[in-house]
C-alpha positions in Angstrom: 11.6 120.3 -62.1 14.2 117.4 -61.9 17.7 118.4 -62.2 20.8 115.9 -61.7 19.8 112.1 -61.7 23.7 110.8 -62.7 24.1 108.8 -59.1 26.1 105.5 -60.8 22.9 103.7 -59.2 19.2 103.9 -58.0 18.6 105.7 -54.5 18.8 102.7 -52.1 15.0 103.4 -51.2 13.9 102.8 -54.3 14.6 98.7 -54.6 12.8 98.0 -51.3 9.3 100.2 -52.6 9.3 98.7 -56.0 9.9 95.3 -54.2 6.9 96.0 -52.0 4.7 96.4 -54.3 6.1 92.9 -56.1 5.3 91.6 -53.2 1.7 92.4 -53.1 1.4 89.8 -56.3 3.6 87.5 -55.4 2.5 83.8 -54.3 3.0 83.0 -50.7 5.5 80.5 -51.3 7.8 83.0 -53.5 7.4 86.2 -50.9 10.3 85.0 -48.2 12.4 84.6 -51.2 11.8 88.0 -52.5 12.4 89.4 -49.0 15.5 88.2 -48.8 16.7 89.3 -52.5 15.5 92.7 -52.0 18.0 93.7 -49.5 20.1 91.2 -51.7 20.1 93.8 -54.5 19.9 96.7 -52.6 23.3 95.9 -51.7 24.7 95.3 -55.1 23.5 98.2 -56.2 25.3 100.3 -53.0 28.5 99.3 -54.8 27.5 101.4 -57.5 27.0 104.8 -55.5 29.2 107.3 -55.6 29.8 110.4 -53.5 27.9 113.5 -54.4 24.3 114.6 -54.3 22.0 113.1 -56.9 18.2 112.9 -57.9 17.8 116.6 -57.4 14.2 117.6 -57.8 13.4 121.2 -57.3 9.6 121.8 -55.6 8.5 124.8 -55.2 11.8 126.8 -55.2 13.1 124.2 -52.8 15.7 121.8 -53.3 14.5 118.3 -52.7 17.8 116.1 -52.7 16.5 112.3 -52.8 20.0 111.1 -52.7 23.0 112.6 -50.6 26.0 109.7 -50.3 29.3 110.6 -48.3 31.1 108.2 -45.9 28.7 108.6 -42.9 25.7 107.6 -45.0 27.3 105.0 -47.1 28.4 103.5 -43.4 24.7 103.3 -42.4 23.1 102.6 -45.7 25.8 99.2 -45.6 24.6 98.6 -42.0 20.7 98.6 -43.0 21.3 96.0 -45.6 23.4 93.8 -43.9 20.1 94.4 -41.0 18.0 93.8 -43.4 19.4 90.4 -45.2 19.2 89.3 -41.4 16.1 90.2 -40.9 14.4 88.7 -43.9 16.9 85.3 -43.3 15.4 84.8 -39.8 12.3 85.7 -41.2 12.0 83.3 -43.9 9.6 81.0 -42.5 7.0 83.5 -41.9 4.1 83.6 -44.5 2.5 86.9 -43.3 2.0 89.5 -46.0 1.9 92.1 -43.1 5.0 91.6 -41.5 6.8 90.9 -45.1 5.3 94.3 -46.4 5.7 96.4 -43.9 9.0 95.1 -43.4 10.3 95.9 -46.9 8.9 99.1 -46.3 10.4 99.6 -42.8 13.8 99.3 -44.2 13.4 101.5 -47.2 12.4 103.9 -45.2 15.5 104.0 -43.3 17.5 103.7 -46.0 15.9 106.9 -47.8 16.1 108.8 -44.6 20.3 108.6 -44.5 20.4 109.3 -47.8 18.2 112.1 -47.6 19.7 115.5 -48.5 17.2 117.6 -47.4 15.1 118.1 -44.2 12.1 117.5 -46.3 12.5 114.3 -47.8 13.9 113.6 -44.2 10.7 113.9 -42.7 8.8 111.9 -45.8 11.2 108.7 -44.7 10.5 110.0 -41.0 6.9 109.3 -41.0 7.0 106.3 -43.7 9.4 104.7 -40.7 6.6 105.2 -38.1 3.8 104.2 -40.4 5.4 100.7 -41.8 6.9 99.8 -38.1 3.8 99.7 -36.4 2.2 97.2 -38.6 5.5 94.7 -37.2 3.6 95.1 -33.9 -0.3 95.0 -34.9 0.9 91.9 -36.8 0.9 90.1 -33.4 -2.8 90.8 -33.6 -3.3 91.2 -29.9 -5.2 93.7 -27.5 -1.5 94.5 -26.0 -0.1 94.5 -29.4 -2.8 96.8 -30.5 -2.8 99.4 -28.0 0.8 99.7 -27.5 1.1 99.9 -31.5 -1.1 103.0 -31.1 1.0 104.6 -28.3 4.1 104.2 -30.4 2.2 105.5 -33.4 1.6 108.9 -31.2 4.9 109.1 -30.0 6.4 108.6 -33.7 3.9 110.6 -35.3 4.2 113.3 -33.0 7.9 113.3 -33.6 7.1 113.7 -37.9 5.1 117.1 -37.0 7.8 118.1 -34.8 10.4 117.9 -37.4 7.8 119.2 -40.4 6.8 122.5 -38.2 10.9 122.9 -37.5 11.5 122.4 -41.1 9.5 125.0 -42.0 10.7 127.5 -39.5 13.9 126.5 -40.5 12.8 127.2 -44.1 11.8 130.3 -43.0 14.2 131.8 -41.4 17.6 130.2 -43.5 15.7 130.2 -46.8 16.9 126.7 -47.3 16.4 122.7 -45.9 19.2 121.3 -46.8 20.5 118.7 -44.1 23.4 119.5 -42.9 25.2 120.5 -39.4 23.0 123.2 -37.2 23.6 125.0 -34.5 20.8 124.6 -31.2 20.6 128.5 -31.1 16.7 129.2 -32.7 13.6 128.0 -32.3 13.7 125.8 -35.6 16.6 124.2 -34.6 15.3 123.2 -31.2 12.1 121.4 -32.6 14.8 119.7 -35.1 16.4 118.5 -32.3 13.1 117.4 -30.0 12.2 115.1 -33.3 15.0 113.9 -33.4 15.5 113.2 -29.6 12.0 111.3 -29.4 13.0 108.9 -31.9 16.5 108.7 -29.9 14.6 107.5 -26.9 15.8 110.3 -24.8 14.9 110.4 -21.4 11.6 110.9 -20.6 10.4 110.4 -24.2 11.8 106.8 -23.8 8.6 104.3 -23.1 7.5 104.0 -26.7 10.4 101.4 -27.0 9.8 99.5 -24.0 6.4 99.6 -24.4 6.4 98.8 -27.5 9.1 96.4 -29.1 8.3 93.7 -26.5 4.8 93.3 -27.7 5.7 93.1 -31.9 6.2 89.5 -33.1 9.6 87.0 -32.7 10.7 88.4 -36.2 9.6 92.2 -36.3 11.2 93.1 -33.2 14.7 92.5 -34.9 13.8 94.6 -38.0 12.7 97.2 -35.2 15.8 97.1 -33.3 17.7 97.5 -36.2 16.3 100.8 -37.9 14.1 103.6 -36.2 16.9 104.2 -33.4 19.6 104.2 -35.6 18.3 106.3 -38.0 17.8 109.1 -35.3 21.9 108.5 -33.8 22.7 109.3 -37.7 20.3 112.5 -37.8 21.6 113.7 -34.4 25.7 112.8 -36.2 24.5 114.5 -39.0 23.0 117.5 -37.5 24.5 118.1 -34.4 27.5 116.9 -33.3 29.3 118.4 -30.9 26.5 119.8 -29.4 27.2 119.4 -25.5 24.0 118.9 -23.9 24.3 115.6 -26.2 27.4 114.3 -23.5 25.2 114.5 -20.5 21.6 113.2 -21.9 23.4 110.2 -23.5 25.3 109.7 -20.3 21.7 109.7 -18.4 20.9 107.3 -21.3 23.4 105.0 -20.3 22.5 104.9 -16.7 18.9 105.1 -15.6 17.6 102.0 -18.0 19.8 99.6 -15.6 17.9 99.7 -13.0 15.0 99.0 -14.9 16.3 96.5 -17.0 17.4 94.9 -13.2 13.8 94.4 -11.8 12.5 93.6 -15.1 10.2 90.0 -16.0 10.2 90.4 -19.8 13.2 89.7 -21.4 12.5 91.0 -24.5 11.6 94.6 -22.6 15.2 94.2 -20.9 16.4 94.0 -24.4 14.4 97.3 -24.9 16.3 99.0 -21.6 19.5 97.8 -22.8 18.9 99.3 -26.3 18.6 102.9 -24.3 21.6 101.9 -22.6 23.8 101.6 -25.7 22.4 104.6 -27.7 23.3 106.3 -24.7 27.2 105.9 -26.1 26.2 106.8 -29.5 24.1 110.0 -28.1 27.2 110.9 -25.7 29.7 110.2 -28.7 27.9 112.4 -30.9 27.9 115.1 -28.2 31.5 115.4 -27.4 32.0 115.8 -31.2 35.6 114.8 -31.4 36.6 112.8 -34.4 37.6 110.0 -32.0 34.2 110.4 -30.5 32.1 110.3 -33.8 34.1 107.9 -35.0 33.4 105.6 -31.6 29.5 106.7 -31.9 28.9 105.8 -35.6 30.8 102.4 -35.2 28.8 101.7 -32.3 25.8 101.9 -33.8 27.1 99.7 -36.3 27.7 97.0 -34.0 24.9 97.6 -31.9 22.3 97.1 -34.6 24.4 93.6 -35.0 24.8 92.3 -31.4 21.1 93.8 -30.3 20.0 92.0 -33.3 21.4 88.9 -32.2 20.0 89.1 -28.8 16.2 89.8 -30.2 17.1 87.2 -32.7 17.9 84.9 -30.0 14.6 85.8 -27.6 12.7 85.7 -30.8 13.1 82.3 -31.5 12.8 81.1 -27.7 8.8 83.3 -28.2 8.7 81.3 -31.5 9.4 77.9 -29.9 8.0 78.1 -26.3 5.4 80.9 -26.2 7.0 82.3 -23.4 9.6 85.2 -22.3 8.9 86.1 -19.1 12.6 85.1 -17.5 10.1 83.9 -14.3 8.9 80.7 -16.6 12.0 80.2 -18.6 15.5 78.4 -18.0 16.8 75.3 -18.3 16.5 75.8 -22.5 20.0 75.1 -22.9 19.1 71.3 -22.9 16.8 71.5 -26.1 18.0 74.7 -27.6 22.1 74.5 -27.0 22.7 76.6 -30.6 20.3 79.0 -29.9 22.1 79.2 -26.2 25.5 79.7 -27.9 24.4 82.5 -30.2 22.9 84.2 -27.1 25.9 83.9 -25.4 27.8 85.8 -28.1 25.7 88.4 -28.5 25.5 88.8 -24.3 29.6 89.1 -24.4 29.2 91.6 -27.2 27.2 93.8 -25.9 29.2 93.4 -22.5 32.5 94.8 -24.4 34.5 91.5 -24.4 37.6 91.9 -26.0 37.4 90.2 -29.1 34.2 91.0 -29.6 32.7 93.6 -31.6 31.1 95.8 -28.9 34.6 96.5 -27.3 36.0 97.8 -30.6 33.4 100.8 -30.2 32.6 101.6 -26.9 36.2 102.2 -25.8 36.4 104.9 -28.5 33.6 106.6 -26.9 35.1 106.5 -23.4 38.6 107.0 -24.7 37.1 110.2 -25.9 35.5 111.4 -22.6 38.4 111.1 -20.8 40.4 112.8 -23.8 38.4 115.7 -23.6 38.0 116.0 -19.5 34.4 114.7 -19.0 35.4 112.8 -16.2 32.1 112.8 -14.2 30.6 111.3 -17.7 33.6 108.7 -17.6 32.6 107.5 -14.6 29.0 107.0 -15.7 30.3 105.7 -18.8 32.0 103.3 -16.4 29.1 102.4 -14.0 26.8 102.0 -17.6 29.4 99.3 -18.7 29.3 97.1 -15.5 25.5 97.4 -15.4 25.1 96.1 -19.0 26.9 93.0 -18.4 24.5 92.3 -15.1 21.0 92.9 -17.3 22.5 92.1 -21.2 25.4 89.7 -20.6 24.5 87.7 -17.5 20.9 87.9 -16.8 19.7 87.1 -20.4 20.9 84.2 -21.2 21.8 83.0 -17.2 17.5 83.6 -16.6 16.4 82.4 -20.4 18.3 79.0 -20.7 20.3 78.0 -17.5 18.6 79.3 -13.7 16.1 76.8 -12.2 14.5 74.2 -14.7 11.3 75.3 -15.9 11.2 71.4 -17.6 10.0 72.8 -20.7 11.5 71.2 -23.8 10.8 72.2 -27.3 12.6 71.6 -30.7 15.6 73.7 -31.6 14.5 76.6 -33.3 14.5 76.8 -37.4 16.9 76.2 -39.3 16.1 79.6 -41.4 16.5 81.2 -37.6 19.9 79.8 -36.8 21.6 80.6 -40.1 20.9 84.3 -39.3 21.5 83.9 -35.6 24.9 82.1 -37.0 25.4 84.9 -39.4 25.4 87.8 -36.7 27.8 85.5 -34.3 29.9 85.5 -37.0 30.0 88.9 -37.3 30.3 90.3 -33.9 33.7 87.6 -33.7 34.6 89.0 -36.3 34.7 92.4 -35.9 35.6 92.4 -32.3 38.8 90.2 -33.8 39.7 92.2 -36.8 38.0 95.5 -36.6 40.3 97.4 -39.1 37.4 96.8 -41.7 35.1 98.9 -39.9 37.5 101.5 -39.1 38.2 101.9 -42.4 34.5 102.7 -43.4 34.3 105.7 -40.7 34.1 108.9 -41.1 37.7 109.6 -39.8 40.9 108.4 -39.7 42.2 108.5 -36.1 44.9 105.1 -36.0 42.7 104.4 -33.0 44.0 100.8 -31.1 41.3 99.2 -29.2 43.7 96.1 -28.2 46.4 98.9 -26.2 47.0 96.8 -23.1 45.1 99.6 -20.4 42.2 99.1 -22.5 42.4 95.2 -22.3 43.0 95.1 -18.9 40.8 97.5 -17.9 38.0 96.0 -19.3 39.2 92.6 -18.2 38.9 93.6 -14.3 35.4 95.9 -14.9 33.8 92.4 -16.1 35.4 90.3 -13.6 34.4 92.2 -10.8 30.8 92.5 -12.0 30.5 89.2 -12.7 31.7 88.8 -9.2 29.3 91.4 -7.7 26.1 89.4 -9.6 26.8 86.2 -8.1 27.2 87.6 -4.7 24.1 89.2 -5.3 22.2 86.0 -6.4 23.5 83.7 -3.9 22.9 86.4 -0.9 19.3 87.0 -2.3 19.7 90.2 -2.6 19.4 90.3 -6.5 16.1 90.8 -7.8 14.3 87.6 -8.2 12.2 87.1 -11.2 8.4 88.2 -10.4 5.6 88.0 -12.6 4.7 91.6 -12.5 4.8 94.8 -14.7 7.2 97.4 -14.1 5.8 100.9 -15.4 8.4 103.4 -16.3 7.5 107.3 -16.9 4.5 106.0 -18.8 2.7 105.7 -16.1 1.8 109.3 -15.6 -0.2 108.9 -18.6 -1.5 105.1 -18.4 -2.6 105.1 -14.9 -1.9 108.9 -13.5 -3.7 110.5 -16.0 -6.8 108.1 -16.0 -6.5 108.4 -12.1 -7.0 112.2 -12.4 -9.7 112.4 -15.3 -11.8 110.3 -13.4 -11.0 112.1 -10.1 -12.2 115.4 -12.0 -15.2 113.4 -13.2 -16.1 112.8 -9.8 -15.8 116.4 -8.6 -17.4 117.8 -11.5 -20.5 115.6 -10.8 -20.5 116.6 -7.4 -20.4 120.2 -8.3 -22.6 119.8 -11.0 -26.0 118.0 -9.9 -26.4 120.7 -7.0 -26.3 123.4 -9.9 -28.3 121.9 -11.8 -30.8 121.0 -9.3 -30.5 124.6 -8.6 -31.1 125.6 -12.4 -33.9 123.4 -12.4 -35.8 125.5 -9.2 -34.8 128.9 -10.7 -36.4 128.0 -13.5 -39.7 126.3 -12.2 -40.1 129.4 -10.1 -39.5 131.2 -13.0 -41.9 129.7 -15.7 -44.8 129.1 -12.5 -44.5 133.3 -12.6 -44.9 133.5 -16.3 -48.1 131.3 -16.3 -49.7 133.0 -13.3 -49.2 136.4 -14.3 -49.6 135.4 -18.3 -51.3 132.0 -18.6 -54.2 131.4 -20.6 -56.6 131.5 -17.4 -54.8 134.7 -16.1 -55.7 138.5 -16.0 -53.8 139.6 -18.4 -53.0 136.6 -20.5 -57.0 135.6 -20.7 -59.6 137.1 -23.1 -60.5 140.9 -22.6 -63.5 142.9 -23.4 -63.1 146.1 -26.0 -63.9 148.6 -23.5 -61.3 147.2 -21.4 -58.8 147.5 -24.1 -59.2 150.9 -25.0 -59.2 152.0 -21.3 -56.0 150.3 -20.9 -54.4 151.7 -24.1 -56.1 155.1 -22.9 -54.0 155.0 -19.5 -50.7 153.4 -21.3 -51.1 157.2 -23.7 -51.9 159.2 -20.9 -48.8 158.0 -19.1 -46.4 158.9 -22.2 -48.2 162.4 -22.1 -47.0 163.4 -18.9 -43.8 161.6 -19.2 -43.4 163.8 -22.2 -44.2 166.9 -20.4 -42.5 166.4 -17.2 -39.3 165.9 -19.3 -40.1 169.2 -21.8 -40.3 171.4 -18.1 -37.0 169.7 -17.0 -35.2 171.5 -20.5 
């Protein structure tokens, strides 16, 4: 039963489906053009929403609410189509039906899922975010590519059934799914929460990113930068803010991927550390729960999907052009790719915090808030996270990609459909970093929050100066980590080469244990079936052929022996 379906506009999710399936009969030279209008029109018609919930279908007694829009969803619904307008520009030289499809789909999906109402039609947009992103990385069409596709696929899947068996429980016990704020005090709540975590990239359920972004193609690793992440910071904002726990695993967040991202050869993988890094605000911003603190962990996002956009953008197009991104064969790009260089820069000094650039506007909120509400051990770490994302994000990535030693390769600048979206996301991180009142004004609060106050400024000024300071002492000392070509495994190696290790050590010790017991089964039963033929073979005495007479005489005995039994046990009564 369908109830209201007045929404002043279609549910954003809607467009990017119906222009999926266009795209499965469109010619190849018209598909890049339809990617690109999609999002196009997605975005007109998001002028048309109004608050409210709309496309209420009721299924089964429960209230399926396809369309839910209030100012935290209308922030991120605006984000994922400015992602995905960037997404399809820098992918508008690509022909592949795969990547254009399951794109499209990709970002439906996360539109549907912040607009969701309801923690069912949360998890249909849940697992239709899994099963459309893994096709980005299968569409490299490699053995890596393939089987870290199906590790991710686990990971996301797992976090779908998660989120279905809490719904239900939740269901169950409430006697309704509507999404809205929940309290980590039941069982339902708690699996909630896991789902949501795993898709966060909490610690420990982190390596599906880093294995797996790296390995999708120079265009779908900025669609999946943009989306699956994001769409989990909004569910946690959403569900759970102000839940404290939130504070000290996004503080963890912000710290452990440094020294990863530090030691690490793939730059596209330190992108991945660096994208744990700066949820690790969001996650921490949502957990302190303050309007200042949502405010700073929402906007974040914002500009995080932007600058960490531009980055992959950027690394993207040096995959496209060179086939390389392992920082040990790069540098020296800068001669033959100086726009691409540029971009990179910008994105490196907003993701760094640079004042006048968009990720200062935002993370300052968050640590403005942890110092507001006493978390000064979190500060701190807050503190330590910013310094250690300017030595992996803002120095090592474009200092290793296109300055360093000269690896004397020299390739054309990348596509002109590349560097219109690359220039596109500069323009907005300058932007926003410059004038940020914009974005303030879309966020859930209104806190007359002033990033440019001169502590902040300063402060900022002296945490980048001295680590810039600290990584060219480093570097010209030696002590810095030089670029190896190696692979660094995180906690996935308990399951990649721990877990092989000790199936195949159990292999061993079962064979061991097994061939003597069997050998031993083997004897016991040769023993056994030699007894059986001696005593009842064909040629034997009482398996071979007997006369009458002997028959009856042994029938004779067997009676006579029942007889006395039989009266022995009658005298015993």
């Amino acid at each position: 039963m369908i109830g209201s379906l007045q929404a002043g506009g279609l549910p954003p999710f809607a467009i990017f489906f119906a222009g999926a399936l266009l795209l499965a009969l469109a010619p190849a030279r018209a598909r890049p053009w339809i990617t690109l209008a999609i999002p196009i029109a997605g975005l007109i018609n998001m002028t048309t929403l109004t608050d409210g919930t709309h496309y209420n279908i009721a299924l089964f007694d429960v209230g399926i609410i396809l369309l839910k829009a209030d100012t935290l969803s209308m922030l991120f619904g605006w984000l994922f189509h400015i992602a995905a307008i960037l997404g399809a520009l820098f992918a508008l030289h690509d022909r592949d039906l795969m990547q254009q499809s399951a794109s499209t789909v990709y970002a439906g999906s996360a539109l549907g899922a912040v607009f969701s109402g309801d923690l069912i039609s949360l998890f249909i947009f849940w697992e239709l975010l899994a099963l459309s992103s893994v096709f980005l990385i299968w569409a490299r069409r490699t053995p890596r590519a393939y089987s870290a596709g199906m590790r991710y696929l686990i990971y996301q899947v797992l976090s779908g059934v998660i989120l279905m068996a809490g719904a239900l429980m939740y269901l169950h016990d409430t006697g309704e799914v509507a999404f809205t704020r929940m309290q980590l005090d039941s069982a339902a709540t708690f699996l909630i929460f896991i789902a949501f975590g795993i898709k966060c990239a909490f610690p420990l359920l982190h390596t599906w990113l880093t294995d797996a972004y790296p390995e999708a193609t120079p265009t779908g690793t900025v669609f999946l930068s943009a989306f699956t992440t994001k769409v989990a910071v909004y569910a946690l904002a959403r569900g759970f803010p102000g839940t404290e726990i939130l504070v000290y695993i996004g503080a963890l967040m912000t710290c452990f991927p440094i020294f990863y991202a530090v030691i690490e050869n793939d730059l596209r993988r330190v992108l991945g550390y660096s994208m744990i890094n700066q949820i690790g605000f969001m996650v921490c911003g949502v957990g302190i729960g303050t309007e200042l603190a949502l405010n700073g962990a929402v906007s974040h996002a914002f500009n995080d999907v932007i600058f960490k956009g531009l980055l992959m953008m950027t690394m993207g197009a040096v995959l496209y052009r060179t086939g390389k991104i392992n920082g040990s064969d790069l540098g020296g790009l800068y001669k033959s790719m100086p726009k691409t260089t540029a971009f990179c820069i910008v994105g490196a000094a907003s993701i760094s915090a640079f004042p006048l650039f968009s990720g200062f506007v935002s993370k300052s909120m968050v640590m403005t808030a942890a110092l507001e509400e006493g978390y000064w051990v979190v500060w701190i770490m807050l503190l330590f996270a910013s310094a250690g994302v300017f030595h992996h994000a803002g120095i090592k990535i474009p200092f290793f990609a296109f300055f360093s030693h000269d690896s004397g390769i020299r390739v054309k600048e990348a596509p002109i459909n590349m560097l219109v979206a690359m220039a596109a996301a500069a323009s907005l991180c300058i932007f926003i970093g410059a004038y940020p009142w914009l974005l303030y004004s879309m966020l859930p609060y209104s806190t007359g929050y002033s990033p440019f106050d001169s502590t902040h400024v300063l402060a900022q000024l002296q945490l980048l100066f001295f680590s810039a300071l600290a990584f060219t002492w480093l570097k010209l000392t030696g002590i810095y980590p030089p670029e190896l070509r190696s692979t660094n495994l995180d906690v996935d190696w308990t399951f990649r080469k721990l877990a092989p290790a000790f199936i195949n050590w159990c292999y061993r010790a079962s064979h061991r244990l097994v061939v003597p017991l069997r050998n031993g089964v083997a004897r016991a039963y040769a023993m056994v079936a030699d007894f059986a033929h001696r005593w009842h073979g064909e040629h034997s005495r009482l398996g071979g052929v007997q006369t009458v007479g002997t028959t009856i005489a042994i029938a004779l005995f067997v009676f006579a022996l029942l007889l006395v039994w039989e009266l022995l046990s009658t005298l015993n009564r």
